[in-house]
N, C-alpha and C positions, 0 to 999 in steps of 0.2 A: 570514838566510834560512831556515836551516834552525830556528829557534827557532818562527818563523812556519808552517811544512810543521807541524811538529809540534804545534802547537797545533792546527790548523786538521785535522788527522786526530783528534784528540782530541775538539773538539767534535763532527765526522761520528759518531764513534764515542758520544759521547752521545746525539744527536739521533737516530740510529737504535735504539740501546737503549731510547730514551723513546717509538719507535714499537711497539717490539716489546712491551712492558712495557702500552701501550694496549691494543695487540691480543689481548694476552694476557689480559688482565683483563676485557676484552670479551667473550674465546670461549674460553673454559674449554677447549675440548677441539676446538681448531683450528689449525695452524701456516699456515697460507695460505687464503685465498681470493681466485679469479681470477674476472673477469667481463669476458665478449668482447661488444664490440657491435660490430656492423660489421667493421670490419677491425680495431682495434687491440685488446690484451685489458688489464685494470689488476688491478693489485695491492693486497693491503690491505697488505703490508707495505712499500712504499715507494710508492703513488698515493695515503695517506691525507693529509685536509685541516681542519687544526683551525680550526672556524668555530662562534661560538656555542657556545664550551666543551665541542665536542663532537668529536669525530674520527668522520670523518667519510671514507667510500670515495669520493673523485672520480672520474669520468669523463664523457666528450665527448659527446655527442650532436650528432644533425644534424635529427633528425624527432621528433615530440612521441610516437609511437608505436611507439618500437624494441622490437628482438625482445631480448632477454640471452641468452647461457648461461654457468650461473654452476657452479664447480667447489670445492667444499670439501677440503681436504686435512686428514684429522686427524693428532693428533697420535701417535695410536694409536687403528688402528678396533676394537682387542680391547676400548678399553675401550667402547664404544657400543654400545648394544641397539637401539636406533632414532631415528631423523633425521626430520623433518618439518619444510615452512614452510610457515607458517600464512599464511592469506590475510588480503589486504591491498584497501583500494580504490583503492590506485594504480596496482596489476597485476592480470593474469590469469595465470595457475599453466597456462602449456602442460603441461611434464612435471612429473610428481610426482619427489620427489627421488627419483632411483636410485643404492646402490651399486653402485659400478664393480669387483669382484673386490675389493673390499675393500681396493682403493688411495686412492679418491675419490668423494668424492659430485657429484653434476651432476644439476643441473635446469635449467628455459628459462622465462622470464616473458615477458609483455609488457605495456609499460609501456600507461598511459591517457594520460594528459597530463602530459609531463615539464615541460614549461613553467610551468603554473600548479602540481601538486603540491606539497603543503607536508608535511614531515618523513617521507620517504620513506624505510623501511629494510626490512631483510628480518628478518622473525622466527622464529629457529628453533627448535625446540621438538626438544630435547635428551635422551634419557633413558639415561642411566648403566650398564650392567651390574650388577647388585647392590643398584640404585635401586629406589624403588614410585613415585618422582615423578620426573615430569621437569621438565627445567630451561629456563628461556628465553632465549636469548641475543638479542641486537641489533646487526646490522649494519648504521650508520645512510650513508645515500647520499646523493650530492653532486653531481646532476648538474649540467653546465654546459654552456654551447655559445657559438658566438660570431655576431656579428652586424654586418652591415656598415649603414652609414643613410647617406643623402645627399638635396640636393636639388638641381636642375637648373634654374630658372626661366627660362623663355624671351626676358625682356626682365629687365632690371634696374632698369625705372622704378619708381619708388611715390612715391603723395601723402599728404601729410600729410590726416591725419582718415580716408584711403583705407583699409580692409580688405584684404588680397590675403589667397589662397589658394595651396598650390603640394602637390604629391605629396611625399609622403617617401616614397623611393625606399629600399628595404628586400630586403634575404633575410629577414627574418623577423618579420614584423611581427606577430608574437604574442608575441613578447620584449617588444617596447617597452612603457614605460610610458605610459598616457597624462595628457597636460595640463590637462584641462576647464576648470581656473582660468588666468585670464590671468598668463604670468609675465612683471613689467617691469623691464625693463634702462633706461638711460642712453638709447639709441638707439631701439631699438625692443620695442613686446610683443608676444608671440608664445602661442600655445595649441597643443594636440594633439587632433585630435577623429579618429574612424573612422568610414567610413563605406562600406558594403558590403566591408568587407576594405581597405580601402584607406585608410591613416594620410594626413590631411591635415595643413599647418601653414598657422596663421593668423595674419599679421604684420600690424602695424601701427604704420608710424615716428611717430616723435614729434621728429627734429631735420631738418632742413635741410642740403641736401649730401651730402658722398660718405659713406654711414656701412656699417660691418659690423656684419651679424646674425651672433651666434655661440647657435646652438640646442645648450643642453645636455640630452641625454636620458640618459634610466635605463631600466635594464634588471632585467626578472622574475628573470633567469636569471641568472649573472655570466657571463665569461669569464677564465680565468689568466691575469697575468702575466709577466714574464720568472721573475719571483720565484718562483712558481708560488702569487701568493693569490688569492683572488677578488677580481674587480671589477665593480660596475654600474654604472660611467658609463662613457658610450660617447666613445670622442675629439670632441672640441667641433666642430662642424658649421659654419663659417664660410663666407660668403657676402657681397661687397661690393655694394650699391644705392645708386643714386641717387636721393636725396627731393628732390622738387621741391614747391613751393606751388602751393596748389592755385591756381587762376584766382581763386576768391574764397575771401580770410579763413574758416578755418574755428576755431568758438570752440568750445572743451571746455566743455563742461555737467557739473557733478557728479552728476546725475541721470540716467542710465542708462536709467529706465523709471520713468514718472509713472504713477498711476492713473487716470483720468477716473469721477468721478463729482461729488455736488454741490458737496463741498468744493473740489475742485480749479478749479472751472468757475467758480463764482463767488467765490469769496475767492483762491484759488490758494492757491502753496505758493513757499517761499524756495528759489532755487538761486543757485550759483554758476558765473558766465561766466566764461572768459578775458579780459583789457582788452584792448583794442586802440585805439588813438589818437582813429578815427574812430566808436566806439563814442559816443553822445552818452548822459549822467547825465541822470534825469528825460524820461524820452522813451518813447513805447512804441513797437513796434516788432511788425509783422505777421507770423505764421510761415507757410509756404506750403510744399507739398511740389513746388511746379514753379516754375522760375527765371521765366519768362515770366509776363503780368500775366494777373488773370482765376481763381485760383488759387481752391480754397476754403479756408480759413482753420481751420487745425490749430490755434493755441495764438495766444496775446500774452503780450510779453515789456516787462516793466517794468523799465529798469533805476535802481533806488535810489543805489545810493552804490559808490563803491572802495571794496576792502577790501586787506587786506597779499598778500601772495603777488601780485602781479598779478591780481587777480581785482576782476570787479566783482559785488555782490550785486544781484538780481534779484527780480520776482515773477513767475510765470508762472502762466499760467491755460490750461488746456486746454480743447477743444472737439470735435474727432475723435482717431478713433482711425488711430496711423500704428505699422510699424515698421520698426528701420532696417535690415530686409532689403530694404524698400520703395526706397530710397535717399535721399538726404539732403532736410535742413529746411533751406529759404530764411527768411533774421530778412531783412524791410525794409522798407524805408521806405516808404511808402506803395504803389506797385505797384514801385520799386525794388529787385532783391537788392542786399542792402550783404553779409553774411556768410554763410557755411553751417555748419549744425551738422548735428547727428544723435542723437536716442534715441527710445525709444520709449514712444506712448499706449496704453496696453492697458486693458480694462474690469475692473472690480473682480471680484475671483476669484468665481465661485457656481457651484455645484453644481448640475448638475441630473436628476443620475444616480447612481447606485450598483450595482453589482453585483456578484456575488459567483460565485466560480467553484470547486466542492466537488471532491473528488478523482472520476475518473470520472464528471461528469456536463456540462453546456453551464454557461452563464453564467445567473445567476438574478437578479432582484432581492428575491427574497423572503430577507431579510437574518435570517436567521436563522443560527447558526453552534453546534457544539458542542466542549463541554470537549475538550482535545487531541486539538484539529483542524489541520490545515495549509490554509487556503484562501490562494489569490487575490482581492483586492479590488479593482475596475474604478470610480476615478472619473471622471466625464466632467463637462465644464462649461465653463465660461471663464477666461481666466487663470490657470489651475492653477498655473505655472512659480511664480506667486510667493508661493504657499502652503508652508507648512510642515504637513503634515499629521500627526498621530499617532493609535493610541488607545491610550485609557487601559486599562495591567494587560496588555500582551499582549507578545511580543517581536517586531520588524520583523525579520527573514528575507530579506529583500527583496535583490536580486543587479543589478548593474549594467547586465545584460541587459532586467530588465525597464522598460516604455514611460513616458517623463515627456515628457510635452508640454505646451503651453497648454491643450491641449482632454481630455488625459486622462492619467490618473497610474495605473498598476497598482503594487499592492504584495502582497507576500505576508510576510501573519503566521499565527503559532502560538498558538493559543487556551490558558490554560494549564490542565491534568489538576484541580487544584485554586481553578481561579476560583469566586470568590465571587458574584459582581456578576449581575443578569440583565442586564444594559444593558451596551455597551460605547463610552462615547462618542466619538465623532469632532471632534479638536480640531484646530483649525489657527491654529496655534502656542498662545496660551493661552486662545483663544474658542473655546468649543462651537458646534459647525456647526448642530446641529439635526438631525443625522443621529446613528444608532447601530445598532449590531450588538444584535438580541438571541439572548442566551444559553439555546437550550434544550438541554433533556437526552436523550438518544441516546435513538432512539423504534425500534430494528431489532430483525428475529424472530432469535433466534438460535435455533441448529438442537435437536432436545429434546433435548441429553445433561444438561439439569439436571433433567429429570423420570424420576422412577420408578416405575415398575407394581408392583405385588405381588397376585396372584390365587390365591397359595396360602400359602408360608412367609417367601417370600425376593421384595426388592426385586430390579427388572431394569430394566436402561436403555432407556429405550423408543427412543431413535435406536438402542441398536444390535439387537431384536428383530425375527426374523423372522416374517413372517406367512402362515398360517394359523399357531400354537397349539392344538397337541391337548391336551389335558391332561386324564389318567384321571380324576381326584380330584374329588371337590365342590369346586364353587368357593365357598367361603361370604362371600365379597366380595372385590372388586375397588378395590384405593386406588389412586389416587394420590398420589406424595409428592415435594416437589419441591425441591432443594436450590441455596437461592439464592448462595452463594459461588461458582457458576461461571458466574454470566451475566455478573458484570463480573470484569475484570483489569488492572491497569497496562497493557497492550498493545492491549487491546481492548474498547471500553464498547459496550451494548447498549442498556442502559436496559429499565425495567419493560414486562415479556412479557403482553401481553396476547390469551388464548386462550378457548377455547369447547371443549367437549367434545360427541361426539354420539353416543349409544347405540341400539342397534337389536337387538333379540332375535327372534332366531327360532328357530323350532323345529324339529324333524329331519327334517321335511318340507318346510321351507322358508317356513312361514306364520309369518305376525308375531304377534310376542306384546306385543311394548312397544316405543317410541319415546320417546325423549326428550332435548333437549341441556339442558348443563350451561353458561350462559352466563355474561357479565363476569367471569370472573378473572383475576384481574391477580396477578403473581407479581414481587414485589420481589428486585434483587440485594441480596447479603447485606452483612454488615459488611466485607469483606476488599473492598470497590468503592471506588476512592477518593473516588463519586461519593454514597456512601452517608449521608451527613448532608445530599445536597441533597435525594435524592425527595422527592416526596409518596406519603410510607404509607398515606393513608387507602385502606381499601377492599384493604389486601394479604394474598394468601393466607398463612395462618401454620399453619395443621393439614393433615392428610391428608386429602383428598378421597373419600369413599365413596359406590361406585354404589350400592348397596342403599339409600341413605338420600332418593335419590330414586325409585328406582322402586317401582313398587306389587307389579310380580313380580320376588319377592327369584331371587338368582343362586342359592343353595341349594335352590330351589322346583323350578330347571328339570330336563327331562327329560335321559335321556341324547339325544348326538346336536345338542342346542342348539345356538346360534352367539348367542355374546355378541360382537358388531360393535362396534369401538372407534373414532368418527375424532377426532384431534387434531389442530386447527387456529389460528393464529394471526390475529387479528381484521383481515381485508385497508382495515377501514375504519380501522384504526388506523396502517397501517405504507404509505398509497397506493398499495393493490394487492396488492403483495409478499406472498404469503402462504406458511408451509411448513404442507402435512399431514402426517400421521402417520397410517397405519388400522392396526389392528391386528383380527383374529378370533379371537377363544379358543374353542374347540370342544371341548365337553364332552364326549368320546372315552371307547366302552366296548369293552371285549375281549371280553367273551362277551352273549348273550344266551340265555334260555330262554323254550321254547315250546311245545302241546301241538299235535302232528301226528296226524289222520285222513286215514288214506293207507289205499290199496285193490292189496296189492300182488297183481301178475298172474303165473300163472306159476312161482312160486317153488319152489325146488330144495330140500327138505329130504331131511337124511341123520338118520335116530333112530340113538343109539347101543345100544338093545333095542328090538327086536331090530337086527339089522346091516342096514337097508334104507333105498332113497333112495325119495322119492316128491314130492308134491306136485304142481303144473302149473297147480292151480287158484285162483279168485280170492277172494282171503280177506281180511279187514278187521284194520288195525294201528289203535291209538289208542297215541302216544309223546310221552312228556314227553322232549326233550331239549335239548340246548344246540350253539348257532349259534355262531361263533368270527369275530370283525370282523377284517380286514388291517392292522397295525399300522402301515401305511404309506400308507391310503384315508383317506376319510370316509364311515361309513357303507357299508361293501364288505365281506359277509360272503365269508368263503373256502368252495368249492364242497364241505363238507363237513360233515356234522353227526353227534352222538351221544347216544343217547338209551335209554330204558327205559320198559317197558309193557306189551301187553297186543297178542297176535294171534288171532283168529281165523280158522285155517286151513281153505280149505274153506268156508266159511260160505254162500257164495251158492250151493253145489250140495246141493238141497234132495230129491234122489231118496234111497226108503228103503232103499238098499242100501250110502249112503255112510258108508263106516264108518272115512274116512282127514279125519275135521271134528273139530276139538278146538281147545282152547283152551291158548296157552303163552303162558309168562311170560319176556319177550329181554329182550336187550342189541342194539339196531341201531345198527349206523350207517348212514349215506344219503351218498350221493355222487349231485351235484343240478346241473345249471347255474344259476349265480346271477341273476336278474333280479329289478329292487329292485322292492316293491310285486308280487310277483305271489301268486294265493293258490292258483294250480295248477300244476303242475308233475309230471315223471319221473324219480323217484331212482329210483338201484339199490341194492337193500339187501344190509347184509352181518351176519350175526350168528348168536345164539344163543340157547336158553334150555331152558326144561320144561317138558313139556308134560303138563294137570293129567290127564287123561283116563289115559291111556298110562302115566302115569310115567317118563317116561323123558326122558332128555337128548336137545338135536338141534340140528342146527346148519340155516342156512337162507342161500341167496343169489338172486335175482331182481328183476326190476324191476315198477316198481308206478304208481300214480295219487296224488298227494300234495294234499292240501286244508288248507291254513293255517287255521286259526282267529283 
């Protein structure tokens, strides 16, 4: 006993080492990780679960949208600079990880869907003390839960050939797997369908007498066993019924679902009956979908000869269309039922629709699609169910959610980044339908950061330029230059930009000087497009665009004050509608100007410095050259002040012979004026100086006057 105690602490003591040893080599710089859901919390160093060669963190769930909080313990937080987990699309990252005082790290997720998620872990992004990189470690997780299934059926009858239905009765019927193909036992076959949330099962005996259905299902999720491994199968579902025959012989047909068309109708097709005694060889035999006489006439059934198995070989020939939701086919003898069967006439698959559903917009049949794209495809028609539909060169995407019916099929495929083909044809199974996808190429404006302005030395991104542009300098032309490696990207395709330019020049007054647009250019993406060996180049812009080489008044020619008006726009006839502009004004901006003033100033106050005397009062004539100074933050807005040189006559309009204070000096003014644009009269006040030639003498002067612009 005691050789046994010991051994049996031996292996514990390996079997733990060998968990520790995982965990270790897993998480560099972790002694524990705990993760509480609900009420109970698990551990990595004794809840891990080796599954798929992997160890793996278990824990229990009861809802597909638990909240965690998950606590890291390291081994030492000295050696840790920073902790981060990266995001995942099986969670959302509530709290970011916090240290806790530098005992433990704690964050909180919440899961998306623990039931369907596949290879769910958390990724921590690790980085060292002393390190320049950090490290990734992987905590991979195991969740599991449990699930209870049963079925209840209200009566225990069933007939042979009969279908019944019954509820699987479930806590969690997003666990179950389902059955869509029939699975046959001995006794009876059974399937798993859903429908509005609600798992149905679908039985059908096949013997006579007391027999047990045992429904074996599986599960998405597992549940532990005592052992603590996973399991997805759920304990066997056993259920005893009694199969009775039906009222009349019902015979298995190995065909399922015939098609009706010419072949069927007049030559027919070979099937196989069950024998039955009263079955007569050589005989035909009327099919009816109503036991009573008077019926209209679904099919005729020839029977040819026995064959082994119990079977007898047949021909049948169809005539309408039945199916066996409809409920069952009368085989008899003249207006006599002698047997019942069951399958169904369906009309030969065609097509009489297609549509196409793009990201962001309704459903189209204009079946055009482009290089790495994700659409949905909407076929509608008749007996779709028993087509096999594909097309060629593309991957089916398509999810079990979306619609298969007889009357319409959706699928969703991915067009691929590097297709060759314009055409993409639509097969079902290895016959071309006569339908196809065509393939064209991305035809959207994208926004101008591939175009460049330059109006002086240096290229400028015209998305990111602001408008008005003042700009002091000659403009001696204006390019465009356009750089096609950023229209297209692995991530995003545009396709060749097709734009118009439009010029308008005005002058400092606001009058036109020249008009003109710069139409059809078309601007190819460059070689770095994956789509770049398929354009068509002809006609693509490959040089700089120069406005002087259209207009007849060069940008060099114009005045100051000009306005060279830029719009750039994408051709709305190319992209239906969509169009982006671009304006831009470049304004040919001056800081000073000069001009020669005849002003009449009245009044004015002069002081001569010889002798020491003020005088003046009277109305005397200025003629000044001086210069005007622009607002460097207007257009066209002189500031209320100006400076000048010239010529005064002082006195000059008092013409009696005793005036002997009239002379002529040579200033420096300045004028201090209210600005109004366009005007040619005006009242400065003047401030200045000069010499006066008469007198000799120096003298300063200040008063207001009458100003006349030339």
């Amino acid at each position: 006993m005691r050789n046994y105690l010991f051994k049996f602490l031996l292996f514990s003591v390996i079997i733990f080492s060998a968990v520790l040893q995982t965990f270790s080599n897993d998480s560099l710089f972790f002694r524990e990780l705990e993760l509480s859901i609900d009420t109970s919390t698990y551990y990595f160093t004794k809840d891990t679960i080796q599954f798929q060669q992997r160890t793996q963190l278990g824990f229990q769930y009861s809802q597909n949208t638990e909240t965690c909080e998950v606590r890291i313990y390291p081994k030492s937080s000295m050696l840790i600079e920073d902790l981060a987990l990266l995001p995942s699309s099986g969670f959302d990252i509530l709290d970011s990880v916090l240290n806790v005082n530098n005992a433990y790290y704690r964050f909180r997720v919440r899961f998306k869907d623990l039931t369907n998620a596949e290879f769910l872990s958390f990724n921590l992004s690790v980085k060292e003390k002393g390190d320049t990189a950090s490290h990734i470690n992987v905590v991979n997780l195991f969740p599991y839960t449990t699930t209870q299934a049963g079925i209840f059926p209200a009566d225990d009858e069933l007939f042979i050939g009969e279908e019944k239905t019954f509820d699987l009765v479930t806590d969690n019927p997003e666990n179950i797997k389902l059955l869509t193909d029939w699975v046959q036992t001995d006794n009876f076959d059974y399937r798993l369908t859903a429908l509005n949330g609600q798992i149905k099962v679908h039985v059908l005996p096949r013997k006579l007498g007391r027999q047990v259905l045992e429904l074996r299902l599986n599960t998405r999720r597992p549940f532990l066993n005592s052992n603590g491994s996973p399991v997805f199968d759920l304990p066997v579902i056993s259920h005893s019924f009694s199969v009775k025959q039906s009222r009349l012989v019902f015979l298995n047909i190995d065909k399922g679902e015939v098609t009706l068309d010419d072949q069927t109708r007049m030559a027919g097709i070979e099937v196989q009956l069950d024998d039955y005694p009263s079955l007569q060889i050589g005989k035909t035999y009327r099919i009816e979908a109503q036991e009573k006489p008077g019926g209209a006439l679904i099919a005729e059934l020839f029977t040819r000869s026995k064959i082994t198995n119990n079977r007898v070989l047949c021909q049948l020939r169809v005539y309408n269309y039945h199916r066996k939701s409809g409920g069952y086919l009368y085989i008899k003898d003249g207006d006599e039922a002698k047997f019942i069967t069951n399958f169904s006439i369906t009309p030969k698959t065609a097509i009489t629709k297609i549509s196409i559903l793009h990201e962001g917009v309704d459903w189209t049949q204009n079946l055009d699609v482009h290089p790495g794209e994700t659409v949905d495809i909407k076929i509608e028609g008749e007996a779709l169910h028993k087509a096999k539909f594909h097309f060629e060169d593309v991957k089916d995407v398509s999810t079990d959610s979306l619609i298969r019916n007889e009357n319409m099929v959706i699928y969703k495929i991915r067009i691929p980044i590097d297709i060759t083909k314009k055409k993409i044809q639509l097969y079902n199974r290895s016959a071309i339908t006569g339908y196809a996808l065509n393939v064209v190429e991305y035809q959207r404006p994208r926004p101008f950061d591939y175009i460049l302005v330059n109006y002086g030395d240096i290229n400028r991104n015209l998305a990111s330029l602001k408008s008005p542009v003042l700009y002091k300098h000659t403009v001696k032309d204006v390019f465009f230059n356009f750089v096609p490696n950023r229209i297209d990207d692995q991530g995003q395709l545009y396709g060749k930009q097709y734009l118009s330019i439009e010029i308008k020049i005005t002058g400092s007054n606001g009058q036109l000087i020249e008009m003109k647009t710069i139409d059809n250019l078309v601007v190819c993406p460059g070689e770095n497009s994956p789509r770049y060996q398929y354009y068509d180049r002809k006609n693509c812009v490959n040089d700089a665009i120069s406005l002087n080489s259209y207009l007849s008044k060069k940008t060099y020619d114009l005045e100051d004050w000009a306005k060279i008006e830029l719009t750039v726009k994408t051709r709305d006839d190319k992209y239906d509608g969509e169009e982006i502009t671009k304006k831009l004004d470049i304004i040919l901006q001056k800081t000073y100007s000069f001009d020669i003033d005849v002003s009449f100033p009245a009044g004015l106050i002069t002081y001569k410095t010889k002798p020491d005397e003020f005088g003046g009062l009277g109305v005397s004539m200025a003629m000044i050259a001086q210069f005007s100074f622009y607002n460097p933050n207007k257009i066209a807005k002189l500031r209320p002040y100006k400076v000048g040189a010239g010529f005064v006559a002082l006195n000059a309009f008092n013409l009696s012979e005793n005036n002997t204070s009239r002379d002529l000096g040579i200033v420096i003014l300045g004028s201090i004026l209210p600005v109004k644009s366009g005007s040619k009269l005006s009242f400065p006040l003047y401030l200045g100086g000069g010499y006066l030639v008469s007198e000799k003498t120096w003298f300063w002067l200040i008063g207001p006057g009458i100003r006349v612009q030339l």
